[in-house]
N, C-alpha and C positions, 0 to 999 in steps of 0.2 A: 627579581628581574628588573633590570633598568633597560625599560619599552625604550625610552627617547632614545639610548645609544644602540640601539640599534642599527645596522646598516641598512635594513633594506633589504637584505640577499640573504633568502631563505636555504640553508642548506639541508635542513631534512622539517621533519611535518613539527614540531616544535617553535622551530621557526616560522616557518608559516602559520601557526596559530597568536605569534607576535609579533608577525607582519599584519595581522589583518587586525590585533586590537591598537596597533597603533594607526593601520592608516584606515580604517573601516574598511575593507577592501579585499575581494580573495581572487586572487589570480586562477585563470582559468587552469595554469597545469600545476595546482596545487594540490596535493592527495590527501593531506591530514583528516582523519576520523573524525566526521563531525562537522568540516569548517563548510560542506556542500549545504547543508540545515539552516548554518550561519551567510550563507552566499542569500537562501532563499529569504532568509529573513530578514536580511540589508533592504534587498530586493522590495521585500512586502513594505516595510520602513520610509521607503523611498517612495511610498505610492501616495499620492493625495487621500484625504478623507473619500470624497467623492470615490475616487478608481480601489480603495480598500473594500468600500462597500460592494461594487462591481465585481470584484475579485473574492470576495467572501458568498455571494449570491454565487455564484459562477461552481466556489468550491462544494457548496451545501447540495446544488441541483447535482453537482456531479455523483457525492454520496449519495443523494436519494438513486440517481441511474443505477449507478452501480447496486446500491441495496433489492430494487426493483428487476434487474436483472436475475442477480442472487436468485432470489426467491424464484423467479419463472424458471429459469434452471430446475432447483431443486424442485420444482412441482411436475414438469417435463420428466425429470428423474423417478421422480417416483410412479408417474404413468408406465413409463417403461419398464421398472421394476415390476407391476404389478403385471404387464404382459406377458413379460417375462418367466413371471413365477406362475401364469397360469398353461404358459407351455413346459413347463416343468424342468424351468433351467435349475440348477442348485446355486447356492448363498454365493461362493465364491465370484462366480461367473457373473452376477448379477452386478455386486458387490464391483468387479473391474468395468463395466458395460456403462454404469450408472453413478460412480463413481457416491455412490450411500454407501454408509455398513452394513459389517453383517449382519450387527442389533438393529439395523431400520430396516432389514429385508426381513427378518425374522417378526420382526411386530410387523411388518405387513401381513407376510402371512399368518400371525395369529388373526388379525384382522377377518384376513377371507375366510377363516372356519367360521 
């Protein structure tokens, strides 16, 4: 591929993946697989030391929300599972309600024997 002669004018997602390595740059109505990753990571590129720091703090607290969530969810879940199971729904039901398996409604109630 010869980038420099390039025109410019991307005609399908090809193009556009040799438009943006020659001008660093991805056009907003650009579709190609993959070059949205390459937009974000211009982006992150573009960030001073200082604001990557900010921006990786930013990312880390959001995994931990998100992880933190998770988990209260899935503990929430399993409370209802076990009410569930002691009004004597069966696995499936529980299973759609609570969105656990049926092997984790099942080890619950081997649990409660």
């Amino acid at each position: 591929l010869k980038v420099n002669n390039f025109n410019d004018v991307a005609k399908d997602t090809l193009d556009e993946w040799v438009y943006f390595l020659k001008n660093s740059e991805v056009k907003d109505n650009f579709k190609a697989k993959g070059l949205d990753k390459a937009k974000e990571k211009l982006r992150y590129e573009s960030l001073t030391e200082e604001e990557k720091k900010m921006y990786d703090r930013f990312q880390e607290n959001r995994r931990i929300e998100n992880s933190v969530s998770y988990t209260a969810r899935q503990e929430r879940n399993v409370e209802i599972a076990k009410n569930l199971i002691s009004l004597g729904s069966d696995n499936e039901f529980i299973a759609k309600a609570t969105e656990l398996t049926v092997e984790q409604i099942e080890q619950l109630r081997s649990i409660k024997k």
